[in-house]
C-alpha positions as CSV (number, residue, x, y, z in Angstrom):
1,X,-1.8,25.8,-14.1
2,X,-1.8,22.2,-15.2
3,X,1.4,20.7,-16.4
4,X,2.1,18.7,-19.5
5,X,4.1,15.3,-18.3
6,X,5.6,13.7,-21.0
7,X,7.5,10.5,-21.4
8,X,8.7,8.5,-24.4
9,X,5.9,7.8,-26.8
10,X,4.8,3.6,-26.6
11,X,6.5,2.8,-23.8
12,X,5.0,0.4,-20.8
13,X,5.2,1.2,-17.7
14,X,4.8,0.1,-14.0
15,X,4.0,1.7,-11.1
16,X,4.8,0.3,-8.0
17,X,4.5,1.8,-4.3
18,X,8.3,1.9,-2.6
19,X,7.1,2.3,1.0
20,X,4.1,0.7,3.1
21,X,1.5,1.4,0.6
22,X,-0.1,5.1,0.7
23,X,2.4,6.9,-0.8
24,X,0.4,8.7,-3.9
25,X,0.6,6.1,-6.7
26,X,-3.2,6.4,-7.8
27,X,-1.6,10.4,-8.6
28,X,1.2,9.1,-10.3
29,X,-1.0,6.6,-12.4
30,X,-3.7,9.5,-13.0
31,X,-0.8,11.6,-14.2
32,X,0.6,8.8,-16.6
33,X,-2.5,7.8,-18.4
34,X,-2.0,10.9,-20.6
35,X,0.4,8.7,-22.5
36,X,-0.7,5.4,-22.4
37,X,-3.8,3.2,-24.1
38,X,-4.6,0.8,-21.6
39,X,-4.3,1.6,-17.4
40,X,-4.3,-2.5,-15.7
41,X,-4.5,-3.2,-11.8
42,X,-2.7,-6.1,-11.6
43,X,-2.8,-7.2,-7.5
44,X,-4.9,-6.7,-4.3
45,X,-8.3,-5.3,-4.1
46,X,-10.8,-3.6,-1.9
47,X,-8.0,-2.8,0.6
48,X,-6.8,-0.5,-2.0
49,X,-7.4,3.3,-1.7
50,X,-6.2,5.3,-4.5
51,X,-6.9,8.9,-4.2
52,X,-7.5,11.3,-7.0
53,X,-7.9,14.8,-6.8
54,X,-8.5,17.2,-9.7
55,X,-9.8,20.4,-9.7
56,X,-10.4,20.2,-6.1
57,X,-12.7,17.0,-6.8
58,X,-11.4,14.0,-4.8
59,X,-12.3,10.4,-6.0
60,X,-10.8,7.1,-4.0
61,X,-10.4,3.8,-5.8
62,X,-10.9,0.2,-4.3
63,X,-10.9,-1.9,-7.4
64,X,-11.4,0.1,-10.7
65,X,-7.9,1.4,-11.8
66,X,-7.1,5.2,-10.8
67,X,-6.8,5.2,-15.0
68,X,-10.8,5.5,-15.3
69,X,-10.9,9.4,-15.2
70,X,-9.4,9.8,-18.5
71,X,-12.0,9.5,-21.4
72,X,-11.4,7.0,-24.1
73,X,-8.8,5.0,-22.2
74,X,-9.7,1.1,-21.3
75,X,-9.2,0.0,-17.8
76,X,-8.3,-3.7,-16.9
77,X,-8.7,-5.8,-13.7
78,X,-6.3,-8.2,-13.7
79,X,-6.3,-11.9,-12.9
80,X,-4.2,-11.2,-9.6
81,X,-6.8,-9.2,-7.9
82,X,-8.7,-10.8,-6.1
83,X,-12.5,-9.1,-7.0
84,X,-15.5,-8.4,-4.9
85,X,-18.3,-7.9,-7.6
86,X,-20.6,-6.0,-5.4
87,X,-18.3,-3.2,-4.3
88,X,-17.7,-3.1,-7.7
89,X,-21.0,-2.3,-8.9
90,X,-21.4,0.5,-5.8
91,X,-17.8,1.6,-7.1
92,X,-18.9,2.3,-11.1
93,X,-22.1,3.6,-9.6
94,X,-20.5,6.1,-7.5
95,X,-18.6,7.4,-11.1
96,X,-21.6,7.1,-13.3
97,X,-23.0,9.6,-10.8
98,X,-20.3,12.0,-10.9
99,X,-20.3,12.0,-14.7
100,X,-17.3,9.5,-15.2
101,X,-18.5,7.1,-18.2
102,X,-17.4,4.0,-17.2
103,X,-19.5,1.4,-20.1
104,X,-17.4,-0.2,-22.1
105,X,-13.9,1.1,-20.5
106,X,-13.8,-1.6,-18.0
107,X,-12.4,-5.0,-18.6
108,X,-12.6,-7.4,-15.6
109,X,-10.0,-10.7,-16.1
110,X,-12.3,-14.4,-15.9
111,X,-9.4,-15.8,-14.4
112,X,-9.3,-13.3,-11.2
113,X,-10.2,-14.6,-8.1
114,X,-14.1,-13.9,-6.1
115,X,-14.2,-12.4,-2.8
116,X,-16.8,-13.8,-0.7
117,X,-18.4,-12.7,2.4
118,X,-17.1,-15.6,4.7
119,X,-13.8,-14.2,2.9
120,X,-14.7,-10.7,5.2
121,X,-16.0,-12.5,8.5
122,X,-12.6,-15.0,8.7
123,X,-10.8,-11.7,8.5
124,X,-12.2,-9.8,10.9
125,X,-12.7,-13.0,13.2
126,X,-8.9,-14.1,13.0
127,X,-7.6,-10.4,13.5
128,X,-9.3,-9.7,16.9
129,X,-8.6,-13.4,17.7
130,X,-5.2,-12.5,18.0
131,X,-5.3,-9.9,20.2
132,X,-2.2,-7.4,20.8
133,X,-0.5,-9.4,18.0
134,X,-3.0,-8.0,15.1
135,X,-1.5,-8.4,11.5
136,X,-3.4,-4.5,11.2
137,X,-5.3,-5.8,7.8
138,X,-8.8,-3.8,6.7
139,X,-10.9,-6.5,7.4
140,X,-11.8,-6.6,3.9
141,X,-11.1,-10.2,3.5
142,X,-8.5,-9.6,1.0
143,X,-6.2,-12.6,3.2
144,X,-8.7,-15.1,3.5
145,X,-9.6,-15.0,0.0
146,X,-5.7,-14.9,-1.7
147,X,-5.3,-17.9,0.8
148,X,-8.3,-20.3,-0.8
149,X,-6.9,-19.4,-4.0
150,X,-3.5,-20.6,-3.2
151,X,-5.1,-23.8,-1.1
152,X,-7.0,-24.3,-5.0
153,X,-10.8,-23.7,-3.6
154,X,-11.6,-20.4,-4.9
155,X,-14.0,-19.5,-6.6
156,X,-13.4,-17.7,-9.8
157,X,-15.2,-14.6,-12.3
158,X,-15.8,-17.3,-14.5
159,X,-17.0,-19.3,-12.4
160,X,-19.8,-16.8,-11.2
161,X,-21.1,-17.1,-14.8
162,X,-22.1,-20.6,-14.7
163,X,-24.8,-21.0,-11.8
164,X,-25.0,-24.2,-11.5
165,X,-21.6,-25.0,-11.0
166,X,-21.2,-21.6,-8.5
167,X,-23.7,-22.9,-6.7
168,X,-22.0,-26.5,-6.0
169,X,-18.5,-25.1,-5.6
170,X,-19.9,-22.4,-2.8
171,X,-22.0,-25.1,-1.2
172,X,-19.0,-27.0,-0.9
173,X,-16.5,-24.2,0.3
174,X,-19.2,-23.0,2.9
175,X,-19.2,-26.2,4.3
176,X,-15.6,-25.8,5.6
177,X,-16.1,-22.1,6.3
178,X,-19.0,-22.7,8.7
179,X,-17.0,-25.3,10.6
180,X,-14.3,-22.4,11.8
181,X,-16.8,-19.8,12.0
182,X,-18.6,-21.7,14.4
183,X,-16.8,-24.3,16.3
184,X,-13.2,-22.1,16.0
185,X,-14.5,-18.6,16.3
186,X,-18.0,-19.0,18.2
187,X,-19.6,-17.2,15.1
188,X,-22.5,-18.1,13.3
189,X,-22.5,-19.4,9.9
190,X,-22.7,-18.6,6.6
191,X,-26.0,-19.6,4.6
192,X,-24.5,-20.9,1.0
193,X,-27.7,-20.5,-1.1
194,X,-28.2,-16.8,0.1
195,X,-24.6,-16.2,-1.2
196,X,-25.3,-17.7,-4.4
197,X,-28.7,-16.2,-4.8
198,X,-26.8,-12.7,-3.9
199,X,-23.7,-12.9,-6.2
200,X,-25.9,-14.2,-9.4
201,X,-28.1,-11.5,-8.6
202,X,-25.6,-9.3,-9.7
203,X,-23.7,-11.7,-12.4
204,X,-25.6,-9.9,-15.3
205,X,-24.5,-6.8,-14.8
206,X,-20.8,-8.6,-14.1
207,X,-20.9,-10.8,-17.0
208,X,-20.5,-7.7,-20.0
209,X,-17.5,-6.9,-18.3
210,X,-15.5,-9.9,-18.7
211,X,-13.3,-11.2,-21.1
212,X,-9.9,-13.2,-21.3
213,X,-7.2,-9.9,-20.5
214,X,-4.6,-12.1,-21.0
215,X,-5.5,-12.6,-24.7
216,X,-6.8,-8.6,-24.9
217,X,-3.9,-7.0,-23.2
218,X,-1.2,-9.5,-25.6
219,X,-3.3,-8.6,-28.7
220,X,-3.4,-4.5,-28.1
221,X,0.4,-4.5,-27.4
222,X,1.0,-6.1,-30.5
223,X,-1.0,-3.7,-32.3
224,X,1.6,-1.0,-30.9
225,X,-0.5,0.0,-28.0
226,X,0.6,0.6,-24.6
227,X,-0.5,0.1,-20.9
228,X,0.5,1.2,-17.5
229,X,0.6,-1.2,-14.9
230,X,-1.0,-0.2,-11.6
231,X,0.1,-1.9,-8.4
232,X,-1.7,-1.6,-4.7
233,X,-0.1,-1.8,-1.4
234,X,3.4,-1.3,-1.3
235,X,6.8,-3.0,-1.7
236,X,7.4,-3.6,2.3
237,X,4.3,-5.0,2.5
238,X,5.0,-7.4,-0.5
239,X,4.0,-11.3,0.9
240,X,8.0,-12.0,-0.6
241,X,9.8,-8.7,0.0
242,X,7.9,-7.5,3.1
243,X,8.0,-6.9,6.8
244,X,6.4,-10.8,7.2
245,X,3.6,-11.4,8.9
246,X,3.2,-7.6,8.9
247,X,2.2,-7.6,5.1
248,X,-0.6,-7.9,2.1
249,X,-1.2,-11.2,1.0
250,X,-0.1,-10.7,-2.9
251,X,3.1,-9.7,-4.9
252,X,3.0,-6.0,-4.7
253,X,6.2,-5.4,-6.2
254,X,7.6,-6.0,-9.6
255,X,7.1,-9.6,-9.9
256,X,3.1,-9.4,-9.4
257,X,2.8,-7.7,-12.8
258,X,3.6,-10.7,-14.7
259,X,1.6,-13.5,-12.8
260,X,-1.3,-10.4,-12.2
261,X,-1.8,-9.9,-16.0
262,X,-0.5,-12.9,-17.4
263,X,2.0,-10.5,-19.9
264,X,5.9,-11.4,-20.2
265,X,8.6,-9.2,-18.7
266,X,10.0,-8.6,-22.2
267,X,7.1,-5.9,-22.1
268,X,8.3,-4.1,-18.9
269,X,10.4,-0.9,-20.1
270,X,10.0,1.5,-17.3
271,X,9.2,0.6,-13.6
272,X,8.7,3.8,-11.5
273,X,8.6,3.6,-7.3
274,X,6.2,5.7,-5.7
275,X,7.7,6.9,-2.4
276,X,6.9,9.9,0.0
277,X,9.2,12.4,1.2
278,X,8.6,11.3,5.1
279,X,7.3,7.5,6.1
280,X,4.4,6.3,6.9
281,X,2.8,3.1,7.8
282,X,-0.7,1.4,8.4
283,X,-0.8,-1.1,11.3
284,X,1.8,-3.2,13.1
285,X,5.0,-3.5,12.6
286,X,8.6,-2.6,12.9
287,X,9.3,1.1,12.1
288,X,12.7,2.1,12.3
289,X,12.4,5.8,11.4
290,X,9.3,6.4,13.0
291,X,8.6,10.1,14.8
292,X,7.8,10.8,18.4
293,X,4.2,10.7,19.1
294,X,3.9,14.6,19.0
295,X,5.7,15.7,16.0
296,X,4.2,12.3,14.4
297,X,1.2,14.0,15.0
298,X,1.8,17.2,13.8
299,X,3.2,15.6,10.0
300,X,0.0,13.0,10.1
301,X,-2.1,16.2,10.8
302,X,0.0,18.6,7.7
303,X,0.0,15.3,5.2
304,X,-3.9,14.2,6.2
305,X,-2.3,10.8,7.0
306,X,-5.8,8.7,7.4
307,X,-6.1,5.6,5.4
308,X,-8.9,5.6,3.1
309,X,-9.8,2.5,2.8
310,X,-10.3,2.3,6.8
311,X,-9.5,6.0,8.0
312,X,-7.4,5.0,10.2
313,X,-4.5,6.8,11.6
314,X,-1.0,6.4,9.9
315,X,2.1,6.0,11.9
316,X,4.4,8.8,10.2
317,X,8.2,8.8,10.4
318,X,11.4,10.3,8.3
319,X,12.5,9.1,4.7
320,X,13.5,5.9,5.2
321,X,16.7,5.8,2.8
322,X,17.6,2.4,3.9
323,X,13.9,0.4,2.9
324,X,14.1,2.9,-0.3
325,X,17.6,2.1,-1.3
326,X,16.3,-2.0,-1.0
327,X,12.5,-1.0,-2.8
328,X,14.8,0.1,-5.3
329,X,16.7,-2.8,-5.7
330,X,13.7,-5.5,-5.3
331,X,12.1,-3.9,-8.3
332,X,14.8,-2.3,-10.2
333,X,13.6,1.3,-10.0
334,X,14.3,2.7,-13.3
335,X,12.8,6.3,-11.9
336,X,11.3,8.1,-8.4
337,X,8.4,10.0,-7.9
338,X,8.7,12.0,-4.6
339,X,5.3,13.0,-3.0
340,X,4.1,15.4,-0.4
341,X,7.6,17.6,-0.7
342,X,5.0,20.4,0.4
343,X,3.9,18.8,3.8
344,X,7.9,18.8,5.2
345,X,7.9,22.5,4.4
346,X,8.9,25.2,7.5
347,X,10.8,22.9,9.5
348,X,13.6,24.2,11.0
349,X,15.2,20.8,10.8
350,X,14.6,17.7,8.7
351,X,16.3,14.7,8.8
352,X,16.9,11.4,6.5
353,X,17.8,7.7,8.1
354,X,20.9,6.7,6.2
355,X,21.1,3.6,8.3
356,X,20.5,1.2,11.1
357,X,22.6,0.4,14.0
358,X,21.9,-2.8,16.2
359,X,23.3,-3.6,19.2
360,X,26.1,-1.0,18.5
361,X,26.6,-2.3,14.5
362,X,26.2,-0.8,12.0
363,X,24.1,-2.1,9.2
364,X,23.1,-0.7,5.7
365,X,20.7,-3.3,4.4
366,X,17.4,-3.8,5.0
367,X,17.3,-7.3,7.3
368,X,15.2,-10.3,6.5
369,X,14.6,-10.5,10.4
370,X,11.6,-9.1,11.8
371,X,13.3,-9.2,15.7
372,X,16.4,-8.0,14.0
373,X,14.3,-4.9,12.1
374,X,12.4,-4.3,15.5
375,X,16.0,-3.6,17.0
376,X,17.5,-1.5,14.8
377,X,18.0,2.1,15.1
378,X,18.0,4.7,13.1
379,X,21.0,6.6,11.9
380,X,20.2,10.0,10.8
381,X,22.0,12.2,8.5
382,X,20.5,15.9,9.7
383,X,19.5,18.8,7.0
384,X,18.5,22.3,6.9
385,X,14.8,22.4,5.9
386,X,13.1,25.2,3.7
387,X,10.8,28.0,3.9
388,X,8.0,28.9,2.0
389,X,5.3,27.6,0.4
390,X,5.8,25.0,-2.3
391,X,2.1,24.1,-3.5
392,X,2.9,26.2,-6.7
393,X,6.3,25.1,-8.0
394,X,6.0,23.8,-11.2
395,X,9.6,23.6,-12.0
396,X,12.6,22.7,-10.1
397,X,14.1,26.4,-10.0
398,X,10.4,27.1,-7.8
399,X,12.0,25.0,-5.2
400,X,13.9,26.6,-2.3
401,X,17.3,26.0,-2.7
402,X,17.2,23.7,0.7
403,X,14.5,21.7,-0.5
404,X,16.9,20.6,-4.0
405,X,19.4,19.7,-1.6
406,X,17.5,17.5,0.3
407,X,16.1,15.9,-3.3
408,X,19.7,15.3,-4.3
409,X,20.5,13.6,-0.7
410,X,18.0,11.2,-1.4
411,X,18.9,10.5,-5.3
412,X,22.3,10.0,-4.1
413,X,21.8,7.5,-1.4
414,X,19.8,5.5,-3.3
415,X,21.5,5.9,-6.7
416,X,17.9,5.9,-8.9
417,X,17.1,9.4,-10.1
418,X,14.2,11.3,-9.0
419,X,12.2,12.3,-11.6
420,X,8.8,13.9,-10.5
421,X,8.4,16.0,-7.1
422,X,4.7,16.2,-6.0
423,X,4.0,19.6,-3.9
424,X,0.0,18.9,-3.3
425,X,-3.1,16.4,-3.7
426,X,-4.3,17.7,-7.2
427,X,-3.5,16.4,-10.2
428,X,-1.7,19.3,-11.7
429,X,0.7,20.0,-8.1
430,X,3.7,17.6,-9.5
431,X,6.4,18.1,-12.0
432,X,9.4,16.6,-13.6
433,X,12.4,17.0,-11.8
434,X,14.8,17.1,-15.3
């Protein structure tokens, strides 16, 4: 039976991932829109893969916020994502086809940033040049594109709308692009004009879209409407607040909304994290808390821990408390939504990482120091898990009196309160704790 979520009436809200991205935020936001006006992406891009299931439908989203399956609410792209038009297109055309309207619900920000092919082959290219020291990314040129923008040769949405000066700019930037492709990487080359002729191909169906969001989204909220915020990745892979080099290349924790939709913080009331009951991780990387490879396998098998965005395999480990407790603090949690309760279920044992030690200390804080991370151990504080079934609770009672324990563990340690407990994928499998 679905359940109602309610929150204050009006309020603006953020949600934000607490772990290494994939934790069930594209649930959280699908849940939210109910009470909001206006759902905004405000970071990332095609690495993204925010999953949706309802009524045993699933739908994955790259670019388009998760917001988009609720009629009559406006979806915005922000200026911090960094936008590849053609998966776009393929994206709204996947919707239209399963009956999602999409016309005149999507705004796309003229000041976000293009991705370009040679964005996707310098990826690829610089990830298997560096061998067994791979960053992990998607390949999906997400890097490579955030770094032209901060190196001020980018190439902009508005930009694709006038050709003639798209045209130059990409003629200019391939020049450069071409040089490490093929005397760095031993690749062949872009060719510039079959970019350009490609991406203005495609502007006219771009160019409807687009619109100033930082005017649109200032102008709605002074007309009393609200938005929810919708972040990718996750706060450990934050380019600030990360495990660095191991991380995305944009502000994927609190910050990002701000400089992503170009919106003060005086319109930031509630910031929720997004975290799972276990751990989990895409790629390299230090990993404290994670599992042996069999039971790891077992949980990845119960949780269907495959990235969707690449499909590949997650590393799975136990609730980190110590990397929540500091997602919490980076962001200033003002509320938890705990996901996949219903994957830990029938263990005999489950346990939480309270702390670290190295080299016989012990520390409580997450450290700055990759080598120092890559040492530490975990400490674990052990609890009885639960039988049963959870996939129908739809109240707190309906949890076994093990599992509320092991929810108050975890509000404790981290002193931010847990408000929604998700027990499956679809949309109506979460509730609110109090």
């Amino acid at each position: 039976m679905k359940q109602k979520h309610r929150i204050k009436s009006k309020k603006n809200l953020v949600i934000i991932g607490a772990q290494w991205g994939d934790e069930g935020k594209a649930k959280m936001v699908d849940v939210l829109t109910e009470q909001v006006d206006i759902v905004a992406r405000y970071q990332g891009g095609s690495n993204a893969g925010h999953t949706v299931v309802t009524d045993g439908k699933k739908f994955v989203f790259h670019q388009i916020p998760s917001g988009i399956l609720h009629e009559g609410k406006k979806c915005v792209i922000g200026n911090g994502v960094v936008l590849d038009p053609i998966g776009l297109l393929e994206e709204m055309g996947s919707l239209v086809k399963a009956g999602v309207k999409v016309k005149d619900r999507l705004i796309i920000s003229d000041r976000a940033h293009l991705l370009m092919p040679y964005h996707r082959l310098l990826d690829g290219a610089s990830e298997n040049r560096k061998g067994s020291g791979k960053i992990g990314t998607t390949n999906r040129g997400i890097g490579p594109a955030y770094m032209d923008k901060m190196a001020r040769v980018g190439l902009k949405v508005v930009d694709l709308l006038e050709p003639a000066y798209f045209r130059r700019k990409v003629r200019e930037v391939v020049k450069e692009k071409n040089f490490w492709l093929k005397k760095y990487f031993g690749l062949p080359g872009v060719d510039a004009d079959k970019t350009v002729d490609a991406y203005l191909k495609i502007s006219p169906q771009i160019k409807p879209l687009v619109a100033d969001t930082t005017a649109y989204l200032e102008s709605r909220l002074k007309k009393g409407e609200n938005i929810l915020a919708e972040g990718a990745q996750g706060t450990l892979l934050d380019v600030d607040f990360g495990t660095y080099p191991y991380v995305t290349s944009s502000s994927a924790s609190v910050g990002g909304v701000c400089t992503g939709l170009g919106i003060g913080p005086q319109w930031l009331d509630e910031i929720y994290g997004v975290a799972k009951a276990y751990t989990t991780r895409v790629g390299e990387g230090p990993f404290p808390s994670e599992m042996d490879e069999d039971f790891g396998e077992k949980i990845r098998k119960r949780g269907g821990e495959y990235g969707a965005t690449t499909g590949r395999p997650r590393r799975c480990g136990w609730l980190d408390l110590v990397a929540l407790k500091y997602a919490c603090r980076v962001n200033g949690f003002t509320g938890i939504l705990l996901t996949k309760m219903d994957v830990l279920s029938y263990l005999q044992t489950i346990k939480l990482c309270v702390a670290y030690k190295v080299k016989g200390q012990l520390i409580q804080e997450f450290p700055a120091s990759l080598r120092r991370l890559a040492d530490c151990r975990p400490v674990y504080k052990e609890m009885k898990g639960w039988q049963g079934d959870l996939s129908q609770a739809s109240q707190l009672k309906d949890l076994p009196l093990e599992a509320r324990k092991y929810l108050d563990e975890v509000e404790r340690t981290i002193r931010t309160p847990i408000q929604w407990v998700s027990v499956g994928q679809d949309r109506s499998q979460i509730f609110q704790k109090s």
